[in-house]
C-alpha positions in Angstrom: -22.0 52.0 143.2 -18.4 52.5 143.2 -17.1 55.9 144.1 -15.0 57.7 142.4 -11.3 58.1 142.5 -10.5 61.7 144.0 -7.0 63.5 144.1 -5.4 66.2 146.1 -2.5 67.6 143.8 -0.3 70.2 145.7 1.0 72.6 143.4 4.5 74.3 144.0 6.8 77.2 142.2 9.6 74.4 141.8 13.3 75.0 142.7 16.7 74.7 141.5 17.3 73.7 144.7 16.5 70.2 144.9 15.9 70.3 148.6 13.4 72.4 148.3 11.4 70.5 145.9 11.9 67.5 148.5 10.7 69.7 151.0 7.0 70.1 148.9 7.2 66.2 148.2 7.7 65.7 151.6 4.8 68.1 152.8 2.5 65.8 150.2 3.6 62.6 151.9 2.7 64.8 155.2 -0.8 65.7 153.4 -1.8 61.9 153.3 -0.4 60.7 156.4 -3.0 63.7 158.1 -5.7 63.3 155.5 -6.2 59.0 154.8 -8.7 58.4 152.8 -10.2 62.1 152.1 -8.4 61.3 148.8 -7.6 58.1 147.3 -4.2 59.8 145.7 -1.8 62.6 146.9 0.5 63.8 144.4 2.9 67.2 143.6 3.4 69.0 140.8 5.7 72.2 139.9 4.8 75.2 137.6 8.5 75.2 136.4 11.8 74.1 137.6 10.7 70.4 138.3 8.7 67.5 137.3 6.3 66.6 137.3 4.8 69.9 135.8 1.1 70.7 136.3 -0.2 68.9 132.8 1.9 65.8 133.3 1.3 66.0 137.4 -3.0 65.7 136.1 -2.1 63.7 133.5 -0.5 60.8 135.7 -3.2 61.0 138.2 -5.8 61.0 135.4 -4.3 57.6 134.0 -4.4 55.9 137.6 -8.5 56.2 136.8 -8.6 59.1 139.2 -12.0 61.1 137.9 -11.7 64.2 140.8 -9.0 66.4 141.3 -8.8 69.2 143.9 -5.7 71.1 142.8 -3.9 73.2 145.7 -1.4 76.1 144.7 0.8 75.7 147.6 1.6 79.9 147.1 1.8 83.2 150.1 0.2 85.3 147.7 -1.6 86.1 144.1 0.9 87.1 141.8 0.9 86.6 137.9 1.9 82.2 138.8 -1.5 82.2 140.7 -3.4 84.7 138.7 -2.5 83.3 135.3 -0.3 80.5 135.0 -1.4 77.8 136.6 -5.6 78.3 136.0 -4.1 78.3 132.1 -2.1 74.9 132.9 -4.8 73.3 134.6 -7.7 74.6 132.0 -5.1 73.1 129.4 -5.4 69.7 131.0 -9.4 70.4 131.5 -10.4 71.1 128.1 -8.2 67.9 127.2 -10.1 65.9 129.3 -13.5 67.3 130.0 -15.4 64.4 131.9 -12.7 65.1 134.7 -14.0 67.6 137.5 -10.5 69.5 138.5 -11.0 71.7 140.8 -8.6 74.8 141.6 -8.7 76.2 145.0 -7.3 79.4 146.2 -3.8 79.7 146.9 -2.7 79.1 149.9 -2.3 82.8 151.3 -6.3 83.1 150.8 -7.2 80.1 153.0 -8.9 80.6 155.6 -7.2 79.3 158.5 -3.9 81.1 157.3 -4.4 84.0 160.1 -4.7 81.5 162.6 -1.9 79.0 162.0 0.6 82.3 161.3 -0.4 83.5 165.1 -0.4 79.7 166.7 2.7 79.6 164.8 4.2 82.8 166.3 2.4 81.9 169.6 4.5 78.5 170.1 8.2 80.2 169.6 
């Protein structure tokens, strides 16, 4: 039996700096060279500024035949983005496609390693 196709999708704010949004891509291309084959796709998406946005960021990965997605909000802390913006962008794309199993973890400020890398961070200046 084949298994099937999973995704990470890293979700960012999105910038009018371009760098910036470079900056997320960038940390994505980082995200696969660290993970391999823990996900068959590693992709970005922005809740405004930049494309893709979240719907079309699901969207393209849905298309490549990808059936999981483990969606990442790549945010410090829970304000009204986290809270309530992107669960209603990513139930959007759900309730579109319902055999898909996305999966939205906590933002990144709830992980929880995040007390750890901030002190080996501030440990190795």
């Amino acid at each position: 039996m084949i298994k099937p196709a999973r995704a990470l999708l890293l979700v960012a704010h999105g910038s009018r700096r371009a760098s910036s949004n470079e900056e997320v891509r960038c940390l994505t291309t980082r995200l696969q060279q660290a993970g391999g084959h823990q996900f068959d796709y590693y992709a970005s998406a922005f809740l405004e500024l930049e494309a893709p946005d979240i719907p079309d960021g699901l969207t393209q990965l849905i298309a490549e035949g990808v059936q999981s997605i483990v969606v990442v909000p790549y945010f410090l802390a829970a304000g009204r983005h986290v809270v309530e913006d992107i669960p209603a962008e990513v139930e959007r794309v759900q309730k579109k496609y319902p055999h898909i199993d996305i999966q939205l973890l906590p933002h990144l400020g709830a992980a929880e390693g995040i007390s750890s890398l901030i002190l080996n961070i501030a440990q190795n200046t």
